[in-house]
C-alpha positions in Angstrom: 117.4 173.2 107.9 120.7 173.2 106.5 121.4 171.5 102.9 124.2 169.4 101.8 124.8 168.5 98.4 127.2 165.3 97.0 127.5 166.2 93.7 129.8 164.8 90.1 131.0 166.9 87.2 131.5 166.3 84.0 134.9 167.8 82.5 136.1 169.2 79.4 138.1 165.8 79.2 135.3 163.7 80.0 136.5 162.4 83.0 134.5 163.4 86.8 134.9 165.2 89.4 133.1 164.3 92.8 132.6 166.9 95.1 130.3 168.5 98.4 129.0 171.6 99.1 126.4 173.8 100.8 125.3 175.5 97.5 125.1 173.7 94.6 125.0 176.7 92.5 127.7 178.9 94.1 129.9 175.7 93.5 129.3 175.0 90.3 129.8 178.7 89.4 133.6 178.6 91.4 134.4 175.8 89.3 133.4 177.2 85.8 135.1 180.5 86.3 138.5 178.9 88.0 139.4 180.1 91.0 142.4 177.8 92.2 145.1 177.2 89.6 145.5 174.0 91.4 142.3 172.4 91.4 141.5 169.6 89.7 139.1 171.0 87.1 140.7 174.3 86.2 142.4 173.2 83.5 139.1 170.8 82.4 136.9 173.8 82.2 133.9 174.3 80.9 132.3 171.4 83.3 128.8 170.8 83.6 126.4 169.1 86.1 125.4 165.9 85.9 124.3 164.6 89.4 123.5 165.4 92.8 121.5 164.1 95.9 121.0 165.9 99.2 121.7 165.5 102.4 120.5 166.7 105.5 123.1 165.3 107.9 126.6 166.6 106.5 128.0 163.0 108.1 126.4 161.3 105.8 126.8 163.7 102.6 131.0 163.1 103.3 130.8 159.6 103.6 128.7 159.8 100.3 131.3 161.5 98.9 133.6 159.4 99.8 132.7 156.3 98.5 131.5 158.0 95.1 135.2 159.1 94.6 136.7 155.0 94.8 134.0 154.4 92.4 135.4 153.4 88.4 134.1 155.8 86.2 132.1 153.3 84.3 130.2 153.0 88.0 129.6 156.5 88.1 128.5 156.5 84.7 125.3 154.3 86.2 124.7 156.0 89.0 124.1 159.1 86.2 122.5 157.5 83.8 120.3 155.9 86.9 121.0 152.6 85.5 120.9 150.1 88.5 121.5 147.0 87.1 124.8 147.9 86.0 125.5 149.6 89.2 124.6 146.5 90.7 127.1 144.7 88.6 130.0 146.9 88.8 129.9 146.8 92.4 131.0 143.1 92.4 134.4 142.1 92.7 136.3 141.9 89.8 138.2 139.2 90.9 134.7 137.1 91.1 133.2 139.0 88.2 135.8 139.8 85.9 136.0 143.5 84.0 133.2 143.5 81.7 131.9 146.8 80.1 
């Protein structure tokens, strides 16, 4: 059975990076050592782990992925910390709810 992994770094700047892969560790190791000049966290190296889930159905892993990268970064901050009560409240509408911390 094939493994699919949805997964967020955090940066050298603090801010995230939301990605998918096959190997977790292979992935993380690409990103620390810098292989595209382009990419998003070359230039926030060192970055470092802090969530994933699996997936068995790589559908559902990109769609994952997906909606984790529209997410504020105080709403990914939730899902990490596995606070659900202020996931639950960031996912409101702001318009209804307002912006509060």
């Amino acid at each position: 059975m094939k493994l699919f992994y949805v997964y967020i770094l955090k940066c050298k700047d603090d801010s995230f990076y939301t990605g998918i892969t096959n190997s977790i560790e292979r992935r993380l190791y690409e990103h620390n050592v810098g292989i595209d000049k382009d990419a998003y966290t070359y230039s926030r190296r060192p970055v470092e782990l802090v969530w994933f889930e699996m997936f068995t159905d790589p559908t559902q892993a990109i769609m994952v992925e997906k909606k984790i990268k529209g997410w504020s970064r105080r709403k990914k901050q939730a899902l990490i910390d596995e606070d659900w009560d202020k996931l639950v409240r960031y996912s409101k509408n702001y318009t209804q709810f307002g912006k509060e911390d």
